[in-house]
C-alpha positions as CSV (number, residue, x, y, z in Angstrom):
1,X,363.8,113.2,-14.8
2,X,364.7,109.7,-13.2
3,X,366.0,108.4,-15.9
4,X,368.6,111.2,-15.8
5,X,369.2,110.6,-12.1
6,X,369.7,107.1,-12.9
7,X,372.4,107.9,-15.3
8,X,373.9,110.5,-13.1
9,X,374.0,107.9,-10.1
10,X,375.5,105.1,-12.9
11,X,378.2,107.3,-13.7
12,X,379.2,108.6,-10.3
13,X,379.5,105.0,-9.3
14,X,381.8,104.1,-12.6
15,X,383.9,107.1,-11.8
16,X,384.6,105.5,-8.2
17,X,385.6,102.4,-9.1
18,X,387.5,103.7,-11.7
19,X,389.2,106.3,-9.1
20,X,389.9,103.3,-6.8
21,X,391.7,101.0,-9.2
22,X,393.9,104.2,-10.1
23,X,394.7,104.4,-6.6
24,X,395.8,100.7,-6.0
25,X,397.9,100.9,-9.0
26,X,400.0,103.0,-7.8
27,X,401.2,100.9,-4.4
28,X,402.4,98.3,-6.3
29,X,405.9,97.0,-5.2
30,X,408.8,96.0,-7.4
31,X,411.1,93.7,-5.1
32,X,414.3,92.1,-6.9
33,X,417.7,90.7,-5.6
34,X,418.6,94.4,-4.3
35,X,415.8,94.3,-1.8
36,X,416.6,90.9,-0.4
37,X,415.3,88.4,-2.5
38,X,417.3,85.5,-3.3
39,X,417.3,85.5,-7.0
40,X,415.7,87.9,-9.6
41,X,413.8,84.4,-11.4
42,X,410.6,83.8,-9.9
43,X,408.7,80.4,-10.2
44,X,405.7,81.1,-8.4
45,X,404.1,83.3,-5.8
46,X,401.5,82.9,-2.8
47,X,400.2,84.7,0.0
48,X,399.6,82.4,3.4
49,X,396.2,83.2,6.0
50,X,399.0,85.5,8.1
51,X,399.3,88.0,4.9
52,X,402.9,86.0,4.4
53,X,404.2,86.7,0.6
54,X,405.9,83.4,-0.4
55,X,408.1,83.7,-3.6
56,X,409.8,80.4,-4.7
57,X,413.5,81.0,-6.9
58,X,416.1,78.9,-8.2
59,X,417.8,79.8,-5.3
60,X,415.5,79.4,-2.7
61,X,412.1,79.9,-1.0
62,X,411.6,83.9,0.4
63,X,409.0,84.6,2.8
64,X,408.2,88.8,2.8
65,X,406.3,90.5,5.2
66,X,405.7,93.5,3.6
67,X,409.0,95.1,5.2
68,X,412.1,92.7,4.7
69,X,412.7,88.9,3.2
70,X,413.5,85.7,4.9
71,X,415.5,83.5,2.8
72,X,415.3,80.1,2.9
73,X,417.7,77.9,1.0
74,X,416.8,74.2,-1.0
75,X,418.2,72.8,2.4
76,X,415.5,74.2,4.3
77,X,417.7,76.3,6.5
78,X,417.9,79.3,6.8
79,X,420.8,81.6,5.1
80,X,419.9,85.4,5.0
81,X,418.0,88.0,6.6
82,X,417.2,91.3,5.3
83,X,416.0,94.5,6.7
């Protein structure tokens, strides 16, 4: 009898965690050049202490704040603004 309620408790806590990564799949985001990103190539990709998304292109660095991009160009200033 425990060992049932051991496997019953094992396998409510598998189907949670699998329940849960269902669920964060489907908020992931697919940002390009139509959303305001500076070019469609990414080189790399970090996320600062202030929840900042940095994305480095050819054609620039984008900061994203989880509503619109700030563009930075290889100058260092900056060139576009999206909303």
């Amino acid at each position: 009898m425990i060992m049932n309620r051991q496997k019953l408790f094992l396998l409510l806590i598998v189907l949670l965690v699998a329940a849960a990564n269902v669920d964060a799949a489907r908020n992931i985001l697919r940002l390009g050049f139509e959303h305001g990103l500076s070019n469609n190539y990414v080189m790399g990709i970090a996320q600062d202490r202030n929840g900042f998304v940095w994305i480095s292109t050819e054609s620039g660095l984008n900061r994203y704040d989880g509503a619109s991009f700030r563009v930075f160009n290889k100058e260092g200033q900056l060139y576009r603004l999206t909303s």
